[in-house]
Structures are given as C-alpha cells and as structure tokens.
Gaussian input, Z-matrix of N, CA and C with variables (Angstrom, degrees):
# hf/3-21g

backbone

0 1
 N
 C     1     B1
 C     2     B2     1     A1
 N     3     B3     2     A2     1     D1
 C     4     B4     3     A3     2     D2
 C     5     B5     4     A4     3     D3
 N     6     B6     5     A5     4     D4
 C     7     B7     6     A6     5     D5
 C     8     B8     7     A7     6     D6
 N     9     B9     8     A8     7     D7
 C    10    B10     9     A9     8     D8
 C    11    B11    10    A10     9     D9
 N    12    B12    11    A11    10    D10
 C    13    B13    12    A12    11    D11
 C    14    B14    13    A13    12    D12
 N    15    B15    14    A14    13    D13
 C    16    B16    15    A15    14    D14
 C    17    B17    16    A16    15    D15
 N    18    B18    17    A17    16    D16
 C    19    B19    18    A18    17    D17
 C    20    B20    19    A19    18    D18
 N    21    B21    20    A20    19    D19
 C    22    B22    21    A21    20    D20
 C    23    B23    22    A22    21    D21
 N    24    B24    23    A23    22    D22
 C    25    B25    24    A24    23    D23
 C    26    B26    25    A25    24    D24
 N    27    B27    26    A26    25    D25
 C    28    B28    27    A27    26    D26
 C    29    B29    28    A28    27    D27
 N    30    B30    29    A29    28    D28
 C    31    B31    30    A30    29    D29
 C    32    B32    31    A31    30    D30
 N    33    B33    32    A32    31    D31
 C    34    B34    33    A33    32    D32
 C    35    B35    34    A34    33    D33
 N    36    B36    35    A35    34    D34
 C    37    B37    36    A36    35    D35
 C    38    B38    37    A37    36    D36
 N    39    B39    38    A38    37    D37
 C    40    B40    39    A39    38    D38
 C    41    B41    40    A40    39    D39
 N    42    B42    41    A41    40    D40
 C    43    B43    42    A42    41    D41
 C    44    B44    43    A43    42    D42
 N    45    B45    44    A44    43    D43
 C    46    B46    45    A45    44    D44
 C    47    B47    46    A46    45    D45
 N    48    B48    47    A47    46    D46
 C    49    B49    48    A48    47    D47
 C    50    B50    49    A49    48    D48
 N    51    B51    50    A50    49    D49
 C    52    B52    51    A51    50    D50
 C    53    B53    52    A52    51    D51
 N    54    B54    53    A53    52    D52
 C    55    B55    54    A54    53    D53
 C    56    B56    55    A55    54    D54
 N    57    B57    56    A56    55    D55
 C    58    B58    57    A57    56    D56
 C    59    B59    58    A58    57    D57
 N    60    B60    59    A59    58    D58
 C    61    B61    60    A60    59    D59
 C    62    B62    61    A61    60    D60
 N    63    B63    62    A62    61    D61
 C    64    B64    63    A63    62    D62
 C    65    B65    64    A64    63    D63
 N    66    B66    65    A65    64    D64
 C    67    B67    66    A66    65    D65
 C    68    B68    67    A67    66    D66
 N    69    B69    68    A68    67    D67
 C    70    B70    69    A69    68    D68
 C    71    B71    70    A70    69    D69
 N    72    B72    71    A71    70    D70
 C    73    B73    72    A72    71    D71
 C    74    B74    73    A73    72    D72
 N    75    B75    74    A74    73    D73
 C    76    B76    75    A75    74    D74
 C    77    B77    76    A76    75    D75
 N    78    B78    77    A77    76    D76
 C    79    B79    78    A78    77    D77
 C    80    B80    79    A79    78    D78
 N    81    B81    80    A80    79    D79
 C    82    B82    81    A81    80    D80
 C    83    B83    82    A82    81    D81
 N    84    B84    83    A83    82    D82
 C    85    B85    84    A84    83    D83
 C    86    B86    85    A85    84    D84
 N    87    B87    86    A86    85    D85
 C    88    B88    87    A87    86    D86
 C    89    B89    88    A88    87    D87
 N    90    B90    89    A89    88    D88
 C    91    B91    90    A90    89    D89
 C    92    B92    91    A91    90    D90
 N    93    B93    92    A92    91    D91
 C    94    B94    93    A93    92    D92
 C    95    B95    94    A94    93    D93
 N    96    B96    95    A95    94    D94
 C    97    B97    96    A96    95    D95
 C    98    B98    97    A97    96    D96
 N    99    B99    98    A98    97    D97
 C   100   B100    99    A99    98    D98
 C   101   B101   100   A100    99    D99
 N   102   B102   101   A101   100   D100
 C   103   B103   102   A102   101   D101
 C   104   B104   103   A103   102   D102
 N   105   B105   104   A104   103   D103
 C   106   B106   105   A105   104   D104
 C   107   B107   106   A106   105   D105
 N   108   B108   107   A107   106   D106
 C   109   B109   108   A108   107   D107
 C   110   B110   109   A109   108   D108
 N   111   B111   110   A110   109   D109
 C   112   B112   111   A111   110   D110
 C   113   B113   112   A112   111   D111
 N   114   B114   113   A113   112   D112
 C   115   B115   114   A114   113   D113
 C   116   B116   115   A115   114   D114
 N   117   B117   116   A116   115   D115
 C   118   B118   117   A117   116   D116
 C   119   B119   118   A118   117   D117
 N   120   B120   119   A119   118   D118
 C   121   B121   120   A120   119   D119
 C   122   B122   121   A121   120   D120
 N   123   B123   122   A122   121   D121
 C   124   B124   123   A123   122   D122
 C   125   B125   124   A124   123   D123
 N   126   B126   125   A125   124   D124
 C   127   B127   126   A126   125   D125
 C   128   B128   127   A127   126   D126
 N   129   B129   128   A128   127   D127
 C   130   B130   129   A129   128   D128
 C   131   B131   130   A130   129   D129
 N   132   B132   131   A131   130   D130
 C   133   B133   132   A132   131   D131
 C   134   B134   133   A133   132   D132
 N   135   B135   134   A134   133   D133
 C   136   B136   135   A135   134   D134
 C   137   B137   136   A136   135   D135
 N   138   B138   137   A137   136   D136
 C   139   B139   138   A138   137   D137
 C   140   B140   139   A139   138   D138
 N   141   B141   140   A140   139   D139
 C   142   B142   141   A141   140   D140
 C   143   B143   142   A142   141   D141
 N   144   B144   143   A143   142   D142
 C   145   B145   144   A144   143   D143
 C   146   B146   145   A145   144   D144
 N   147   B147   146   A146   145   D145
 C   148   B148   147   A147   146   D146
 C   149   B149   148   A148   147   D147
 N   150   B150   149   A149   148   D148
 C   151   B151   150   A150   149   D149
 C   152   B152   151   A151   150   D150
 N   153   B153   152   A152   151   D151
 C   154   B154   153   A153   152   D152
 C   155   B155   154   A154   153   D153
 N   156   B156   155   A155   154   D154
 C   157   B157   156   A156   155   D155
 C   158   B158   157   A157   156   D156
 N   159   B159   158   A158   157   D157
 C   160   B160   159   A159   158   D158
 C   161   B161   160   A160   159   D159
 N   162   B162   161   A161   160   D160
 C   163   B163   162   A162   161   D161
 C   164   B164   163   A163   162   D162
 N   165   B165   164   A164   163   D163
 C   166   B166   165   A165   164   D164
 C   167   B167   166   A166   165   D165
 N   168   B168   167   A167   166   D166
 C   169   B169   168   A168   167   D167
 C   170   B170   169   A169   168   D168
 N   171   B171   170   A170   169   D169
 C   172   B172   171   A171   170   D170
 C   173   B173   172   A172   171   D171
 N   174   B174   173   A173   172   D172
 C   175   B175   174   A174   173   D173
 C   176   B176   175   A175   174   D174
 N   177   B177   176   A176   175   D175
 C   178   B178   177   A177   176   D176
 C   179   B179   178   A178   177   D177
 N   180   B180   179   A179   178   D178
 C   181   B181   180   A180   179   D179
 C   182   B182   181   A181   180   D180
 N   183   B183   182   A182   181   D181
 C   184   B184   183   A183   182   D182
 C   185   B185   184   A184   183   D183
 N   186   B186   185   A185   184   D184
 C   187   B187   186   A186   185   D185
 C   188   B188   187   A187   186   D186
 N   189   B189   188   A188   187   D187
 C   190   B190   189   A189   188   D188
 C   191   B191   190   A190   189   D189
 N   192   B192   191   A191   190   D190
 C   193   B193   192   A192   191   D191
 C   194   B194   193   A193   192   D192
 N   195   B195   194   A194   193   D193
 C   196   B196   195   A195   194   D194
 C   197   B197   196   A196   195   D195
 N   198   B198   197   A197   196   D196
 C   199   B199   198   A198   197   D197
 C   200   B200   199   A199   198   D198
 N   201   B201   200   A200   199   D199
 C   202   B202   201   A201   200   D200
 C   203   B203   202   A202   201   D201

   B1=1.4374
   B2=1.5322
   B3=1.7069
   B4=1.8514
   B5=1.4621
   B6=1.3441
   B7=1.7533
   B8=1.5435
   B9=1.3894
   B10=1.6687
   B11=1.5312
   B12=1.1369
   B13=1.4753
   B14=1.0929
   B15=1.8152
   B16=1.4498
   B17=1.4892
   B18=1.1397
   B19=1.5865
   B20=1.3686
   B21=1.4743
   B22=0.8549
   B23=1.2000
   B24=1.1779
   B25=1.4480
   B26=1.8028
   B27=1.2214
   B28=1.4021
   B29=1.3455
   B30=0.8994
   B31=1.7623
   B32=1.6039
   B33=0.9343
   B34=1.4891
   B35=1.3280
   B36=1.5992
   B37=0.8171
   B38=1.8367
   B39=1.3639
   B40=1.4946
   B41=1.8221
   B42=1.0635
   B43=1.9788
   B44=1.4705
   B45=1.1554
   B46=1.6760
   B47=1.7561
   B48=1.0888
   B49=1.7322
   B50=1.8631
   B51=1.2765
   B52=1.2782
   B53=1.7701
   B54=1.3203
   B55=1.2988
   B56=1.6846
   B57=1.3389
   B58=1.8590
   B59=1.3589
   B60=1.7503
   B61=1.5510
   B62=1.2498
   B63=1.3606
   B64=1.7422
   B65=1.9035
   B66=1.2277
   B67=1.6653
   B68=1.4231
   B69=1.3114
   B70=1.6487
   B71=1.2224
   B72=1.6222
   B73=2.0969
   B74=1.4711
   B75=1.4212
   B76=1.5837
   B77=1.6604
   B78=1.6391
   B79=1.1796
   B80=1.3333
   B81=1.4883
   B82=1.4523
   B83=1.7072
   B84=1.3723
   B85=1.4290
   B86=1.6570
   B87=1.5841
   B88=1.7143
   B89=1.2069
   B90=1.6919
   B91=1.5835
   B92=1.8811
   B93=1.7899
   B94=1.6144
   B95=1.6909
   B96=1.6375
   B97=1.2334
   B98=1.6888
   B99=1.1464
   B100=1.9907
   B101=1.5218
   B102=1.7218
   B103=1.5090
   B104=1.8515
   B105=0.8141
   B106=1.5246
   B107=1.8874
   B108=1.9455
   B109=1.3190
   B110=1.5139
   B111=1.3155
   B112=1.9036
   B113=1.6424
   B114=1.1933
   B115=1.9276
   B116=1.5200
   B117=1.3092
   B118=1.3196
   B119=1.0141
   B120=1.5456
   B121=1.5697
   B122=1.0760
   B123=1.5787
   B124=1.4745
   B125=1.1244
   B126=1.3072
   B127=1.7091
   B128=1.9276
   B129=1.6738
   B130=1.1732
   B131=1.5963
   B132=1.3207
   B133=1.3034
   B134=1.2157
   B135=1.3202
   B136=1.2954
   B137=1.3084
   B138=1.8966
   B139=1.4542
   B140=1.0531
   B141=1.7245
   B142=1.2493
   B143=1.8640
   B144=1.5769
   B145=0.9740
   B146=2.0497
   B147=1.3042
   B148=1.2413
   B149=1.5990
   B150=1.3505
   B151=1.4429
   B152=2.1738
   B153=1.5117
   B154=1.5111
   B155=1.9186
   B156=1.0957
   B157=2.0989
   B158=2.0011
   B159=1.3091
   B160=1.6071
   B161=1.6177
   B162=1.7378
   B163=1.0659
   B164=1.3642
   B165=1.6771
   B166=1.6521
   B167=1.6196
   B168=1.5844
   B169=1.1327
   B170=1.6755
   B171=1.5388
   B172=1.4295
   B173=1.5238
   B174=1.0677
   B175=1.2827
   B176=1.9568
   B177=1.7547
   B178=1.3692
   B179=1.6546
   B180=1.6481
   B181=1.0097
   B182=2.3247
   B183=1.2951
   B184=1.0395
   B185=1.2657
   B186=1.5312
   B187=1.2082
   B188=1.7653
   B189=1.9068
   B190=1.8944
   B191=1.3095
   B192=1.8605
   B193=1.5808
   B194=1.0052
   B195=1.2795
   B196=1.3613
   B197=1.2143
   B198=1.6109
   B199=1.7845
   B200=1.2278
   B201=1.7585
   B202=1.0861
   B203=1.4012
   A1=109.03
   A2=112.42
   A3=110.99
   A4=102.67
   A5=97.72
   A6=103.13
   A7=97.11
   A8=110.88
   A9=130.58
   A10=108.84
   A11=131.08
   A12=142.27
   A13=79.65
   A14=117.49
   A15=149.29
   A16=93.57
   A17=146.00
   A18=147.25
   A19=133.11
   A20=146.40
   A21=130.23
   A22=144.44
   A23=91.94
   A24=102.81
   A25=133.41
   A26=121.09
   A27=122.29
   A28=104.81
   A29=128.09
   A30=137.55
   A31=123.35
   A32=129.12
   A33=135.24
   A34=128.60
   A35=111.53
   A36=133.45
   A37=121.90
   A38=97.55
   A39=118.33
   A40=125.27
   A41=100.80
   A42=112.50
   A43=100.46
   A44=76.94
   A45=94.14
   A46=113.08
   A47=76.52
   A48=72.38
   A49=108.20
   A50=124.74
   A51=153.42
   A52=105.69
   A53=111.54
   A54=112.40
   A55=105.70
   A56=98.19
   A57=127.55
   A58=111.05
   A59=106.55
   A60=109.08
   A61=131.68
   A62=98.87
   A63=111.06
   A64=123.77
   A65=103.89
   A66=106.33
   A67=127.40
   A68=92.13
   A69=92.01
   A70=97.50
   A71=103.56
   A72=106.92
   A73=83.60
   A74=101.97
   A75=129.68
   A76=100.10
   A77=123.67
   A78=118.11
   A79=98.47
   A80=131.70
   A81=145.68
   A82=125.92
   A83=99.23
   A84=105.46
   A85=113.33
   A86=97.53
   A87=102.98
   A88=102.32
   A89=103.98
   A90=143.77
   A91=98.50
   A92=98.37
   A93=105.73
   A94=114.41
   A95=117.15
   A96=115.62
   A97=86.20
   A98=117.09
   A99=127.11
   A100=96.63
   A101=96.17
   A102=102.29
   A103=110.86
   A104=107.89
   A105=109.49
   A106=102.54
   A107=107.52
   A108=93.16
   A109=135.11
   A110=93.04
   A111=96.12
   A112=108.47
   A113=91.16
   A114=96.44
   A115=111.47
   A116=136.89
   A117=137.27
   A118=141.78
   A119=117.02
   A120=103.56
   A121=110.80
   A122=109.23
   A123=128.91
   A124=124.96
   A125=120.74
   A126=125.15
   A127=111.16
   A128=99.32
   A129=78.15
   A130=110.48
   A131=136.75
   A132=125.20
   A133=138.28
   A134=121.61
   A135=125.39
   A136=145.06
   A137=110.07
   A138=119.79
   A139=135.24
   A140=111.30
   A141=105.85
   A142=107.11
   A143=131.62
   A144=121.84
   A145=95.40
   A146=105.43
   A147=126.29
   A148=131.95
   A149=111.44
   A150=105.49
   A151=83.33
   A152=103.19
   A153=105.81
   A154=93.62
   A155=91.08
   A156=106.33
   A157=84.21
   A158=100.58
   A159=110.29
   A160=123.79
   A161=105.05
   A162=141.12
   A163=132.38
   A164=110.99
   A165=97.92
   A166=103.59
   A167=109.30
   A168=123.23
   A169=105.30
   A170=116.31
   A171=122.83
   A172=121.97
   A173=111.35
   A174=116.24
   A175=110.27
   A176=97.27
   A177=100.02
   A178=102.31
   A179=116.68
   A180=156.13
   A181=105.94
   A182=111.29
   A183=117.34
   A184=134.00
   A185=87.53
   A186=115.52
   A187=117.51
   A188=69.21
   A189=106.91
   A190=131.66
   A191=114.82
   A192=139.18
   A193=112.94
   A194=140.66
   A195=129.61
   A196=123.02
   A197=102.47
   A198=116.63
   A199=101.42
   A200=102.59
   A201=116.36
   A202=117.24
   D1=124.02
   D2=166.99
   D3=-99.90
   D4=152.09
   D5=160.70
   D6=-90.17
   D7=149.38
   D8=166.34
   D9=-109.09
   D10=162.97
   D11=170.19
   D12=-100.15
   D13=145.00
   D14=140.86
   D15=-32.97
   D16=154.88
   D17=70.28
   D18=24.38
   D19=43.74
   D20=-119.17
   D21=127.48
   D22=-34.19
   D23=-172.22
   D24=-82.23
   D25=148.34
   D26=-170.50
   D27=-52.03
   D28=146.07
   D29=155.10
   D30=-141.18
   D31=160.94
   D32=139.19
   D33=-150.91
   D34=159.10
   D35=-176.30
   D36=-64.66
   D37=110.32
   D38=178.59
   D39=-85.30
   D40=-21.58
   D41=173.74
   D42=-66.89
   D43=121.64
   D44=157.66
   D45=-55.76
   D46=-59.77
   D47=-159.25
   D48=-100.55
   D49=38.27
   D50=140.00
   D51=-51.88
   D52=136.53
   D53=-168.45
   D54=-79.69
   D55=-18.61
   D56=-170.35
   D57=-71.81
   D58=-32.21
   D59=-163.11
   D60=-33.08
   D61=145.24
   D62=-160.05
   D63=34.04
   D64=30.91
   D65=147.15
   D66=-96.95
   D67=157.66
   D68=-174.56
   D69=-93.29
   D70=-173.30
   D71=-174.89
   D72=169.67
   D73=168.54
   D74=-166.23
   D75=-107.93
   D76=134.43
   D77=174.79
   D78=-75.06
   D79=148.47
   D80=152.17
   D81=-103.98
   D82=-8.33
   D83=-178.64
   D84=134.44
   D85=-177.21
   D86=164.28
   D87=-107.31
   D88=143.08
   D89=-148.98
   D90=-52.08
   D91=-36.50
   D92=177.42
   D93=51.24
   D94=29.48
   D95=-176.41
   D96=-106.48
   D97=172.62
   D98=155.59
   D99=-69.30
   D100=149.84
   D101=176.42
   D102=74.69
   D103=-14.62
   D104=-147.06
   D105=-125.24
   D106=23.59
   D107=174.90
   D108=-65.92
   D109=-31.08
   D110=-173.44
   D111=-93.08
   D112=49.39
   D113=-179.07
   D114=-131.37
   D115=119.77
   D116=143.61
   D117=-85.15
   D118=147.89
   D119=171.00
   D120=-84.46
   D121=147.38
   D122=157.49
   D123=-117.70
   D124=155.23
   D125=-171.77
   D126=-115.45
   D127=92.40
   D128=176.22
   D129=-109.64
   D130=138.31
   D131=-164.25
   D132=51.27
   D133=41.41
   D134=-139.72
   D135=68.16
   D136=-27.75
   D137=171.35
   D138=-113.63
   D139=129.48
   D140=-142.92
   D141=-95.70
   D142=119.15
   D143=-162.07
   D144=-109.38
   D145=174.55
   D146=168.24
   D147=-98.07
   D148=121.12
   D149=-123.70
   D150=-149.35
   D151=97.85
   D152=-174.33
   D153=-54.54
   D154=-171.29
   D155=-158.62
   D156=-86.82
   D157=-47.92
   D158=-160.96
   D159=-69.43
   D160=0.10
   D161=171.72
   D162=-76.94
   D163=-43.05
   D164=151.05
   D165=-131.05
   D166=-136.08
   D167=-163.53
   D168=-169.92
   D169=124.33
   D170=171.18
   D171=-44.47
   D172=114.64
   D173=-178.06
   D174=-44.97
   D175=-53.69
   D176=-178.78
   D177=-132.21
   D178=89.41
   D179=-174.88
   D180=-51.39
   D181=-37.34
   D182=172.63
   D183=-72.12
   D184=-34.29
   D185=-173.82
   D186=-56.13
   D187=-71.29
   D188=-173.51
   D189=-91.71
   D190=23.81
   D191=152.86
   D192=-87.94
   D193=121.59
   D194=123.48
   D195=-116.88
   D196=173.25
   D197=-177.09
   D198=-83.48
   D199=159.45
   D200=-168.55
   D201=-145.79

C-alpha cells in the first residue's frame, strides 16, 4: 500500500532554510521530469515551483492522503 497527496491539496513549507519557508501553496503533483523524482509541484500564487517531498508538510494530512 502507497499514500498519494490529493491534487490540491493545502501544504506548507516546513525548511528552514527553503526560500518558501512557512508559506502555504496548493499540491499540483510529482515534478514527472527525469532526474527530478523527489520533486513536486507547488502552486504558490499562481507559480508553480519545485519543491522536494522533505520540504513541507500537509496542512490537513487526513484529509489529503490517500491509498493507492
């Protein structure tokens, strides 16, 4: 069994030293480029940046997991 992130879903940024720190943003997916597995997009303000997994944390975690 994997967990998936919703589509959608709330997040923010937990790194300290992330240029993003502590903003929120919309999940859009995984980055799905080569080279580029442990990266997602995120939507912050309209722009969507690349954003490793270990970088934030679901705002509402119950919500915005599911199995897959």
């Amino acid at each position: 069994m994997t967990l998936s992130i919703r589509l959608g879903a709330e997040i923010h940024i937990t790194n300290p030293a992330h240029s993003m720190y502590q903003q929120a943003g919309r999940y859009m997916g995984p980055a799905e480029l080569p080279g580029m597995e442990h990266h997602h997009r995120i939507c912050f303000d309209g722009k969507v940046h690349l954003v490793q997994r270990a970088d934030f944390e679901l705002l509402y975690p119950d919500r915005d997991l599911r199995q897959d």
